[in-house]
N, C-alpha and C positions, 0 to 999 in steps of 0.2 A: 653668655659673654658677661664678664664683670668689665667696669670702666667706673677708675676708681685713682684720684695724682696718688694715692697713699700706698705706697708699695705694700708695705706688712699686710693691709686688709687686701691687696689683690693677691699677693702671697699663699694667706690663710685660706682663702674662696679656691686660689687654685690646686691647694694641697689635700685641702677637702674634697673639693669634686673628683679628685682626680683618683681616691679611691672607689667609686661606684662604677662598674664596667659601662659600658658603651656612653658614658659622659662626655663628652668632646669641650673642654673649657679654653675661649678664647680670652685674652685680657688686654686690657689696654687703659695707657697712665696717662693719657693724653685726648682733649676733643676729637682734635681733625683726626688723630690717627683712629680714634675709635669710630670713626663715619666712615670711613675707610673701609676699616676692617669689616666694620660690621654688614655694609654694603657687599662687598666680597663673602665673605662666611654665613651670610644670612644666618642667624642664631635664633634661635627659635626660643629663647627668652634670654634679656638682657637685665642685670643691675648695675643701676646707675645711680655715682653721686652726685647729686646736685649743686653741690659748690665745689669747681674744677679751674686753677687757673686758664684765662686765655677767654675762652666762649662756657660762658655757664651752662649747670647740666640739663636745667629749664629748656634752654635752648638746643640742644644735642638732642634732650630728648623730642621737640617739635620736629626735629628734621629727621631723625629715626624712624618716626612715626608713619610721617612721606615716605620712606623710604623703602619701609619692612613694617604695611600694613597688618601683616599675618602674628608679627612679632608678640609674645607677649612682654611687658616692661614691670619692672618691682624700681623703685628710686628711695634710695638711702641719703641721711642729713645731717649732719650736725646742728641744724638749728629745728628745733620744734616751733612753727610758724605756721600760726590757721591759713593765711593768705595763700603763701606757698604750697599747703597741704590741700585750700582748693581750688587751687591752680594746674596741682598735678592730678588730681581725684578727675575734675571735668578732661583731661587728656588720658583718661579711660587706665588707670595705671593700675595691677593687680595687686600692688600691695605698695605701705608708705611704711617705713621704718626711720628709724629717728636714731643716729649713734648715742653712746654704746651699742650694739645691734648683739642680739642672742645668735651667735655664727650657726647654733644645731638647727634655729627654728626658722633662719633665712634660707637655710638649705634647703630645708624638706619642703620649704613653700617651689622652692628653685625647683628641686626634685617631682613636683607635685604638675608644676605647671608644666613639664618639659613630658610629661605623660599627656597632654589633652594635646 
């Protein structure tokens, strides 16, 4: 599942994934509808951004977490922030990316994790 306000980057995640066979990519541009979704879809890994109008992704991510213990989570940023970074680190996150993001090296992590 990408959850991500920025259409282009949930665009490109889902244009991308969407070549590799048995990938199932859910997306979502919005909080609430991404706890929604993701509740329903159960996604067996999620990236998410962390700065999202409405409920921060800080936040989305703590209730995800409750939600789809099993999940594994990767969280993307625009802001390079130790605090932030460990903040998400102690909320067991498999991977921190900082925008610009390399889209080949987020995926094979995406790819990699969606295998365990």
């Amino acid at each position: 599942m990408i959850i991500d306000d920025e259409q282009d980057i949930v665009r490109a995640f889902e244009q991308t994934l969407s070549l590799y066979p048995g990938t199932e990519v859910v997306v979502s541009t919005e909080a609430e509808e991404a706890l929604k979704k993701a509740a329903d879809e159960k996604p067996g890994v999620i990236l998410l951004d962390l700065r999202m109008p409405g409920m921060n992704g800080l936040e989305v991510l703590k209730r995800l977490k409750k939600i789809l213990p099993e999940t594994r989570f990767m969280v993307m940023t625009g802001l390079d922030n130790d605090h932030i970074r460990q903040q998400v680190e102690t909320l067991g996150v498999a991977a921190y990316y900082v925008k610009p993001i390399d889209l080949e090296a987020v995926i094979n992590k995406i790819l990699s994790l969606a295998k365990r």
